[in-house]
C-alpha positions, 0 to 999 in steps of 0.5 A, a space after each residue: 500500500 502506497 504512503 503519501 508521505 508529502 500530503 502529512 506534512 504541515 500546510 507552512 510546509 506544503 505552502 513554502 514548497 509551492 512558492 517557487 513554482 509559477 502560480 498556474 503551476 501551483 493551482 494545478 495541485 489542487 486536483 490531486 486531493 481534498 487536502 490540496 483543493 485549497 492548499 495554493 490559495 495560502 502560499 505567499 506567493 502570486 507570480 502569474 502572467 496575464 496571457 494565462 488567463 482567458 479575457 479578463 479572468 486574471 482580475 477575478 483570480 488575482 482578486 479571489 487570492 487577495 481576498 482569501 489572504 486578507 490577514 496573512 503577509 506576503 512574500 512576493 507579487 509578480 505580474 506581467 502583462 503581455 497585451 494591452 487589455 487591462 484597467 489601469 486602475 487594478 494593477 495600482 490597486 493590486 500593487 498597494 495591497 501587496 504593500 500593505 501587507 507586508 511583501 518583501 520582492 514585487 515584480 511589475 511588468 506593464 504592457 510595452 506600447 508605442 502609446 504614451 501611457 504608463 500606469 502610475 505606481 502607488 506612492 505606497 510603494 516609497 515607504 515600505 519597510 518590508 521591501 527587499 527586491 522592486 522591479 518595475 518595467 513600462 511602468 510610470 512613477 511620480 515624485 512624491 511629497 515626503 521623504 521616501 523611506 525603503 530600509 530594507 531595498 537592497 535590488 531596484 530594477 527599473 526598465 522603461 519607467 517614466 518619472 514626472 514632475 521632477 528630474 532628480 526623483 532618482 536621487 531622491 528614491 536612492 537616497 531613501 534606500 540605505 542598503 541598496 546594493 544592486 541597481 539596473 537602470 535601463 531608460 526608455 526611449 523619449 518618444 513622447 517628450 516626457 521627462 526620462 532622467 534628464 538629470 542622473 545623480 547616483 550617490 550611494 555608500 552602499 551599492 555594489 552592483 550598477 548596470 545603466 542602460 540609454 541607447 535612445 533619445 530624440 535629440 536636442 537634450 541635455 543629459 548629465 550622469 554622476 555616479 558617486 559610489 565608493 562600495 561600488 564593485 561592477 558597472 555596466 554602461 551603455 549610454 550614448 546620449 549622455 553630454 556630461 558623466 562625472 564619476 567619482 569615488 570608485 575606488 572598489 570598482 572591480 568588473 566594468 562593462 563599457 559600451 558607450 559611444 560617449 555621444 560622440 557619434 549620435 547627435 554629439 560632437 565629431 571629437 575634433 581637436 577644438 572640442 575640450 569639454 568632450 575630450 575631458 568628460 572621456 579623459 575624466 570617466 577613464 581616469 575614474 575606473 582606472 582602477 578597475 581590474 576586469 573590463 569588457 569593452 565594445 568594438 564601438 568604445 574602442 574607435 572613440 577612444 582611438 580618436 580621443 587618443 590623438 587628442 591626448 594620452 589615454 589613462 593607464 589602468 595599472 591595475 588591469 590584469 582581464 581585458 574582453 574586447 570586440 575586435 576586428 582584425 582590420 582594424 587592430 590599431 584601436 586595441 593596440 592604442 588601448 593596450 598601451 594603457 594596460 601595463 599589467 595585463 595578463 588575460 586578453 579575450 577577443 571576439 572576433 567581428 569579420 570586417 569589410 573595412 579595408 585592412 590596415 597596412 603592417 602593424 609593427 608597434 607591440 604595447 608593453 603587456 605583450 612583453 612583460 605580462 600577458 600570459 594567455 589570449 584567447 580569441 573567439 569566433 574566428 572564421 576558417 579561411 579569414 585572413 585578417 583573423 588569422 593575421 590576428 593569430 599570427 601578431 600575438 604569437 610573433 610578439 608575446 614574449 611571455 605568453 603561455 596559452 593561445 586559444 583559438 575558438 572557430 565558429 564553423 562547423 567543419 572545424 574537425 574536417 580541416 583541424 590538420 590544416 590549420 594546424 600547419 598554418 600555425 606551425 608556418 607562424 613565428 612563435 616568440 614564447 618558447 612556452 605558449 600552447 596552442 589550443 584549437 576549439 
């Protein structure tokens, strides 16, 4: 005779186990038994999606559940919306609630439209004192009247929020959040002339962890990002609209993402010698996370720093020693420049972009990390019978000295039929470091 070991255990049990499956997935064990018919209505979690619901019964299901949990405390409310097919005031209504009741991590996914319409958050939700973890996307949120108060905010995620009625509503919800420590701040495009953050002022004694995204604008704005944040230990930026960006006091800075044309290209300055401010809001973001010791950086980032190099030296980055950037082979004079900054670089990472540009004439100039430090490059997505690509292979095994490792990854499928050949061309390349081994992926 079978044991239904699972059913014997307590409802606190039951219902925390059930809390880490989608919602429509937790309703589903109500048809096991009596003792489960009722069982999801108590777990203190409601994560759903509004396409699982025909018409409008989501409204019915999401108010059914509030009401059966009236007295109890909530662990976490997620919503999404994949059409646009709700009243704007339910979601406002359902948000509020969740907050009252104490939740810890909400979740709100509005419908993403062309149309200039955000539904508006609760003010609620700027004096929780249980909130952990918020995310809000394509959503709107207003600057409220009294001090925000969020004690316990350690994740914000904002991804297309429009904020009203006062530009530095960000600085003042940051300022509330004395433990914040990780932050995504991803802009929506300002199609509809709102306010999207004219003017970014971080500051945080607290945040670790910093991803800022803004790759569209209309143009003919001004817009300014200040980061100010000593614990901070990985930033992520990608921001092409921003005329002026101050950073500051990023002495833990560890990890940096770069993909940034410092609005050079889109609606900015050409970078020409004339143009100072431009030249010093790239000199003094450098100078700011150069002592970062893991960076990425984007094919695009390269070119602008190779121009503002011609205007004047880039900033070492003494501390360096993880270096992934996109690169094509026509065009290796930008990483050289770069590298030249990087002193004590030991790891390079490449991603491989096949050009159409014409290739540069012989490269000659070897940076001193190819002399002194770099141990190991590995270069990705190479193409077999690409020539700029394998002239890359061929630079950095003639003039690595202490290199201990190439790795070489092709995208082609047929790799293994033409592995040999490729192997003979290697052994055709001179070889600098007695040491390095190459390994063929």
């Amino acid at each position: 005779m079978s044991c239904d070991r699972i059913s014997e255990l307590p409802d606190s049990l039951l219902t925390q186990v059930l809390s880490y499956l989608p919602t429509k997935d937790s309703v589903k064990t109500s048809v096991l038994s009596k003792r489960w018919e009722l069982l999801w209505l108590s777990v203190p979690v409601l994560d759903l999606k509004v396409s699982d619901f025909p018409d409008e019964d989501y409204a019915r299901f999401i108010d059914k559940f509030m009401d059966f949990n009236r007295n109890s405390r909530m662990q976490m409310f997620k919503i999404k919306y994949d059409d646009y097919t709700y009243d704007d005031d339910r979601l406002t209504g359902w948000v509020s609630t969740a907050v009252n009741r104490g939740i810890e991590h909400l979740d709100a996914k509005g419908f993403e439209t062309d149309m200039c319409i955000r539904e508006f958050m609760p003010l609620d939700i700027y004096k929780s004192n249980t909130l952990v973890s918020l995310v809000l996307v394509t959503v709107g949120i207003v600057n409220p009247e009294f001090v925000v108060s969020l004690p316990c905010l350690k994740i914000l995620h904002l991804e297309d929020v429009w904020y009203f009625d006062d530009p530095l509503i960000m600085e003042k919800v940051i300022s509330g959040c004395p433990v914040l420590e990780d932050l995504v701040l991803i802009r929506p495009f300002d199609f509809c002339d709102l306010d999207v953050l004219q003017f970014l002022r971080l500051r945080s004694l607290t945040l670790k962890r910093f991803r800022l995204t803004f790759e569209y604008s209309n143009g003919g704005t001004f817009y300014s990002v200040e980061i100010d944040a000593p614990r901070l230990e990985y930033l992520n930026f990608n921001d092409d609209n921003s005329d002026m960006v101050i950073v500051k006091n990023l002495t833990s800075l560890f990890m940096i993402d770069i993909d940034t044309e410092f609005n050079v290209k889109l609606g900015g300055s050409p970078l020409e010698p004339g143009d100072l401010s431009k030249r010093d809001t790239i000199r003094d973001f450098l100078t700011g996370v150069s002592c970062v010791r893991h960076m990425i950086i984007s094919l695009r980032t390269l070119e602008v720093l190779y121009r503002y190099s011609k205007l004047g030296p880039i900033p070492r980055f003494d501390n360096l020693y993880r270096l992934q950037a996109a690169i094509s082979g026509s065009l290796l004079q930008l990483l050289l420049v770069f590298l030249e900054s990087c002193p004590n670089l030991e790891n390079l990472i490449l991603d491989f972009v096949v050009s159409t540009e014409p290739e540069q004439g012989g490269v000659d100039y070897v940076p001193q990390c190819l002399l002194s430090s770099l141990e190991s490059v590995e270069i990705r997505e190479l193409v077999i019978g690409e020539e700029t690509g394998m002239k890359l292979v061929k630079y950095f095994l003639k003039n690595s000295v202490v290199l201990q490792r190439l790795t070489l990854h092709f995208k082609d499928s047929s790799i293994a039929n033409q592995d040999s050949d490729i192997k003979k061309e290697l052994h055709t390349f001179t070889k600098r470091s007695r040491n390095c081994e190459v390994i063929i992926h």
